[in-house]
C-alpha positions in Angstrom: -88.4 180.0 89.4 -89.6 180.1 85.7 -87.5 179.0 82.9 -86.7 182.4 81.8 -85.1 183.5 85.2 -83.5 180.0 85.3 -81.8 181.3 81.7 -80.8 184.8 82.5 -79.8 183.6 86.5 -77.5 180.5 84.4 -76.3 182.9 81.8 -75.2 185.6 84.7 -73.2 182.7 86.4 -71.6 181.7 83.0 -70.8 185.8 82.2 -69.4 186.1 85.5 -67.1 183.2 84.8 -65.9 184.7 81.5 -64.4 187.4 84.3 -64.0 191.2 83.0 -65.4 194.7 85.0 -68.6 194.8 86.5 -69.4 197.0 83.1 -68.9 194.4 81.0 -70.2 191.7 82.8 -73.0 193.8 82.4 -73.3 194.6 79.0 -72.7 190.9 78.8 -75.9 190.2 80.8 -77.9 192.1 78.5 -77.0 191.1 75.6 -77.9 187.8 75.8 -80.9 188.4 77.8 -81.9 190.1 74.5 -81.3 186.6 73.0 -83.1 184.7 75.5 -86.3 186.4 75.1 -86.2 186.2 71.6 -86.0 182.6 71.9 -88.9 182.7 74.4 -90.8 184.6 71.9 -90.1 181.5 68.9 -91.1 178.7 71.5 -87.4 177.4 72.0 -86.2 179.2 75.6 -84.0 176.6 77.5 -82.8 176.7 81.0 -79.0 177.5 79.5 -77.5 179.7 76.7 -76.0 176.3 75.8 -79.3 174.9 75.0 -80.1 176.8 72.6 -80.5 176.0 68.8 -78.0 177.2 66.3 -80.4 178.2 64.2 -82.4 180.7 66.8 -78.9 182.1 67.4 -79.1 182.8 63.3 -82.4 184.2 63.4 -81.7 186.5 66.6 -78.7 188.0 64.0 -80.9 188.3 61.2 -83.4 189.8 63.5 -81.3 192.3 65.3 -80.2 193.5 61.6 -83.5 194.3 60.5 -83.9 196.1 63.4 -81.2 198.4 62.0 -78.6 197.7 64.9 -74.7 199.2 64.0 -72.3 197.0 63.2 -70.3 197.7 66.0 -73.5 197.0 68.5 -74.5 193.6 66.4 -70.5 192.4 66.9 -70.8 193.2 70.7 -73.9 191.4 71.1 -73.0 188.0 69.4 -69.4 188.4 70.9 -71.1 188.3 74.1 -73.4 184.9 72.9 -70.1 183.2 71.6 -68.8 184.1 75.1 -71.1 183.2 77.5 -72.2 180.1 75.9 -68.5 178.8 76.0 -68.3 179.9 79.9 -71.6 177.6 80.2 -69.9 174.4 78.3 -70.9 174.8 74.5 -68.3 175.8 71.7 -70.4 177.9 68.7 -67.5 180.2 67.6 -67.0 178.2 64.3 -70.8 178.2 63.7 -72.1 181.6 64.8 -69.1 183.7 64.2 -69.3 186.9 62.5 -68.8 185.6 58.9 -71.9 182.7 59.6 -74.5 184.7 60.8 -73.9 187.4 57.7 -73.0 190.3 60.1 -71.2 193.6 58.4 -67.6 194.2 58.8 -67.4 197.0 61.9 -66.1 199.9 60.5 -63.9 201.4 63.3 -63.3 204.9 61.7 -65.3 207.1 63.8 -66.3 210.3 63.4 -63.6 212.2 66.1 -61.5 214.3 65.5 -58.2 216.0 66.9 -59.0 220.3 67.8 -56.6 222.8 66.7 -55.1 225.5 69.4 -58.1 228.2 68.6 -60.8 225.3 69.3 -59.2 224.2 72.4 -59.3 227.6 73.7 -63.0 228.3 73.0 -63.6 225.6 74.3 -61.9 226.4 77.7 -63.5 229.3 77.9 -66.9 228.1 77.0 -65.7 225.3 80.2 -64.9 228.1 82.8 -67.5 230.3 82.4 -69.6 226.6 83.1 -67.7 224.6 85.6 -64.1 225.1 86.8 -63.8 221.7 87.7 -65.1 220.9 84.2 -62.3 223.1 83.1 -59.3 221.4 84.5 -61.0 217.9 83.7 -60.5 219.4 79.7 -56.7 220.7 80.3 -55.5 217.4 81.5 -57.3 215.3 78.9 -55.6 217.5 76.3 -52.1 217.2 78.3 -52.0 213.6 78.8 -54.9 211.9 76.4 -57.3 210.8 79.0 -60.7 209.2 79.1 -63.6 211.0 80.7 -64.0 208.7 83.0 -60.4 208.7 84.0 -60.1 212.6 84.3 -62.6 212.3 86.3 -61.4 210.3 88.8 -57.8 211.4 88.9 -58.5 213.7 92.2 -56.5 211.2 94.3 -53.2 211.0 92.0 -52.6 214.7 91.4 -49.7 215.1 93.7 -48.3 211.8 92.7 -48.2 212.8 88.8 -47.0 216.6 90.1 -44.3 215.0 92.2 -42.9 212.6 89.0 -43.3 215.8 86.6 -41.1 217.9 89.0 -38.8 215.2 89.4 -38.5 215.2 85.4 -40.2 211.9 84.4 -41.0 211.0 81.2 -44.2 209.5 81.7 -46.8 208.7 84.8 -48.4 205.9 85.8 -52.4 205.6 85.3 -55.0 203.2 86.7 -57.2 204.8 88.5 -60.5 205.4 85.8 -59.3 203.0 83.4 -61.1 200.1 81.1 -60.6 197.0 83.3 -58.6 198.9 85.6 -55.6 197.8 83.2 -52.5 200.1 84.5 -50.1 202.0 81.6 -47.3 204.9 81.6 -49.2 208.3 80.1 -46.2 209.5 77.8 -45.3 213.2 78.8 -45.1 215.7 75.6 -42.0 216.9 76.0 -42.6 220.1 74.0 -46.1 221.2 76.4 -44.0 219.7 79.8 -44.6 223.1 81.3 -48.0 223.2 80.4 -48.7 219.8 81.5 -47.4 220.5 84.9 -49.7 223.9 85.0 -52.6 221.9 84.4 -51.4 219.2 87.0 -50.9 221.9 89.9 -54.1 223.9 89.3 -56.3 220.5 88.7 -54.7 219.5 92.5 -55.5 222.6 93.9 -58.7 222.8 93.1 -59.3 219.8 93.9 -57.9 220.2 97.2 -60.8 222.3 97.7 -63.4 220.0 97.0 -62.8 216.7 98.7 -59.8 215.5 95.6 -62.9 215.5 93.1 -63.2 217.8 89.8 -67.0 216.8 89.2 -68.7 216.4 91.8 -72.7 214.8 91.5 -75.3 215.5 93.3 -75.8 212.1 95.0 -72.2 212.4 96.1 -71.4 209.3 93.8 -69.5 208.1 90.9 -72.9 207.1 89.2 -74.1 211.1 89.8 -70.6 212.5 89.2 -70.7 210.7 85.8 -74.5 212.0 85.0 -73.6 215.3 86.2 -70.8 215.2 83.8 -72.8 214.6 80.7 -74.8 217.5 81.1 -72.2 220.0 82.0 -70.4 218.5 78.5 -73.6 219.1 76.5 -73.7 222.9 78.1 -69.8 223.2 77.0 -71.2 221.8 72.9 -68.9 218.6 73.5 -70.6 216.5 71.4 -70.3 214.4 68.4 -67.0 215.1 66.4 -65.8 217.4 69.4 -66.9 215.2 72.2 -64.6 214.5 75.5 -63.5 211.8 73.8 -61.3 214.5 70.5 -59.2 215.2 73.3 -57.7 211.8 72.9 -57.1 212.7 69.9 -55.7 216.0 70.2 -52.9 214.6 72.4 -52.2 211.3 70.4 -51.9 213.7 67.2 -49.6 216.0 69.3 -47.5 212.9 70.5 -47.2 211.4 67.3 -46.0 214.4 65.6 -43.1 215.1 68.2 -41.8 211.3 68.4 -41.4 211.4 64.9 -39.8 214.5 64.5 -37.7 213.2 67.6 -36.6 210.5 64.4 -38.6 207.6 66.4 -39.3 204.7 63.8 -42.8 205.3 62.7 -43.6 201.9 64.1 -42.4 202.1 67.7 -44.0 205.4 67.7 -47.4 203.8 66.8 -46.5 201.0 69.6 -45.1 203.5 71.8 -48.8 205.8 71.6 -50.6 202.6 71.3 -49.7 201.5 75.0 -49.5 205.0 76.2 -53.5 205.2 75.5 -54.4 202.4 77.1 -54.6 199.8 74.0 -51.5 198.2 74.3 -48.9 197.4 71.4 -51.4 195.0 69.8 -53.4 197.8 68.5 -51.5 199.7 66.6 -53.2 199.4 62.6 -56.4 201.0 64.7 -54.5 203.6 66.0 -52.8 204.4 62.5 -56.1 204.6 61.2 -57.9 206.4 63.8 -55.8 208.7 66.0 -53.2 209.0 63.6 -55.1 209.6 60.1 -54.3 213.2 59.3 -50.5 212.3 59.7 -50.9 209.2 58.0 -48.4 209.5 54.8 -45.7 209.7 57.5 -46.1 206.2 57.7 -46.3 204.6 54.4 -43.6 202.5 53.6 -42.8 201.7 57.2 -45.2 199.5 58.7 -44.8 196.3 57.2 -47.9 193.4 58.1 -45.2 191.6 59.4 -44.2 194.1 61.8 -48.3 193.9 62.8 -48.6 190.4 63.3 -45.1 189.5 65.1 -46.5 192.5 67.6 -49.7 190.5 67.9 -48.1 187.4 69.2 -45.9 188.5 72.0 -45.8 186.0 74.8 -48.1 185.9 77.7 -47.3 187.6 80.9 -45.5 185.5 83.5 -48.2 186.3 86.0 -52.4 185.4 85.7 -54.3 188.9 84.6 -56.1 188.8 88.0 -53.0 188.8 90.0 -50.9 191.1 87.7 -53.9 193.8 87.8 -54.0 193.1 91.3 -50.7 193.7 92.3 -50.6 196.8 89.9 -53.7 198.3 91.9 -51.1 197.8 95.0 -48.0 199.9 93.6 -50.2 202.5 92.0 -51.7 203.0 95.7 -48.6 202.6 97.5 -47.2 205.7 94.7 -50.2 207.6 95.0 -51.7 207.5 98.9 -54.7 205.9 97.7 -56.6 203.2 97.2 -58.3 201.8 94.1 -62.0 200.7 93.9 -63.8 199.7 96.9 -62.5 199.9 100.3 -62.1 196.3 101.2 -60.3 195.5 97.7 -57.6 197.7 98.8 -56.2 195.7 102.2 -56.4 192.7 99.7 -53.3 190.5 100.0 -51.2 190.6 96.3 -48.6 188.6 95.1 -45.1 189.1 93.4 -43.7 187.0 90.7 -41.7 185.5 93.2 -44.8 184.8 95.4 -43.2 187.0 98.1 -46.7 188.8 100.8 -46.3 192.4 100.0 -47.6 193.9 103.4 -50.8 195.9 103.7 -50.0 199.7 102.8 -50.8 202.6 105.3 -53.0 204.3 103.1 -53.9 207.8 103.7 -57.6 208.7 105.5 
């Protein structure tokens, strides 16, 4: 084995360690292979990420910036570095963080944007003269704020979300599709309810149709679904500021707007949309700034940096991630009928907090 597949085979043992999706052990993966050959390239490749100089680490930023890389793409890469070479026994956060190797502040204010009531329905129409499935995909994304990849995989809990809107819940639970499979509640807007359950029965019965699947590729897989997807976007003109991903916006804007009209502090409502994305109540200055910027005066003078930080630090879940996102994949399948991710992770034994077995579920063929 030569010294450069002894590096990238070490560094793919040290990423894997760090834990995370099989996405972003990944992107992981190739971010410092990118390293790795640059240090090949100025004689000083080492069997470990460890191994290697400070100083290359420095010239691989300064490198990467001339290159004209984003900011957002140079803070991923060197995050990933910092990472992996801790995972294989080396500390260099307080010499190659951000500040040290000169990178730009990321600048998180993209370039989405929320679509009023006359874009959403060109835009449906543009979808169903294209792709019914396609279609629905678009209603529920506006209802309920979803990802693309999680509206496309929400075939399976359909009837679970049509059973808890019938039943008059305020919000349904979400895993399947999700970044790290990391389970939330998807807040219900209370003012489109009846909307949101139209979009939920016709999404399930067309799906119904075609195997619990909205897209489906033509290799009959995820990876082709997700191709087929893309295109069938660019056909509909969902790109740049109108992209899938506006939708999110739409719905956060829409949210926002009726919690505090509801008189919901401004805060909690931030924290309250925060976790019902997906983010969590840590993230809530970056939701103020992106989903929330055309409404932002109806914040000023209520969100206090203090309020920010104490959100920050709130103590650590009584259970490890692994077994918490575990046992969540459990409950969402024993709710929905279905299991989540590959078929042998779903007979997978999971723990309470009380270490109590929770028997294998009956799933449904």
């Amino acid at each position: 084995m030569s010294m450069m597949s002894k590096a990238i085979h070490n560094s793919a043992v040290s990423s894997k360690k760090a834990g995370g999706s099989f996405a972003t052990q990944q992107n992981r993966r190739l971010d410092t292979t990118g390293l790795l050959r640059f240090a090949r390239q100025v004689g000083e490749l080492r069997a470990s990420l460890s191994e290697i100089p400070t100083w290359v680490i420095h010239a691989y930023a300064q490198y990467c910036m001339a290159q004209g890389k984003a900011a957002g793409t140079l803070a991923n890469i060197f995050s990933a570095v910092r990472v992996t070479s801790h995972h294989a026994g080396r500390n260099i956060h307080d010499a190659c963080n951000n500040k040290e190797l000169r990178l730009a502040r990321r600048i998180r204010k993209g370039t989405k944007r929320a679509l009023n009531p006359s874009e959403i329905d060109q835009l449906m129409a543009r979808a169903k003269g294209i792709d019914r499935g396609l279609a629905h995909m678009i209603s529920l994304a506006v209802h309920l704020g979803l990802r693309r990849k999680e509206a496309l995989m929400c075939g399976p809990d359909l009837e679970m979300w049509l059973d808890a809107l019938v039943r008059g819940e305020s919000s349904l639970p979400l895993m399947r599709g999700s970044k790290n499979a990391r389970p939330r509640q998807v807040r219900i807007i209370q003012s489109a309810r009846a909307q949101t359950l139209e979009a939920v029965r016709s999404a399930l019965a067309y799906a119904r149709e075609h195997n619990l699947e909205l897209i489906t590729g033509y290799g009959k897989t995820l990876k082709s679904a997700k191709n087929r997807l893309t295109g069938l976007l660019r056909r509909a003109g969902m790109v740049g500021p109108i992209s899938f991903h506006s939708l999110r916006y739409t719905y956060a804007l829409r949210s926002a707007f009726e919690m505090l009209e509801a008189g919901i502090a401004p805060y909690e409502v931030l924290v309250e949309l925060s976790e019902s994305l997906g983010h969590g109540p840590t993230r809530i200055q970056m939701i103020l700034e992106h989903y929330c910027q055309p409404i932002k005066d109806r914040f000023d003078g209520h969100i206090s940096l203090h309020d920010i930080e104490a959100g920050r630090r709130r103590p650590p879940g009584k259970l490890p991630r692994a077994t918490a996102r575990l046992l969540a994949k459990r409950r969402h399948c024993e709710l929905s009928g279905y299991p989540i991710g590959r078929p042998s992770a779903a007979h997978d034994l999971a723990y309470s907090a009380d270490d109590t077995q929770i028997e294998a579920h009956p799933f449904k063929p």
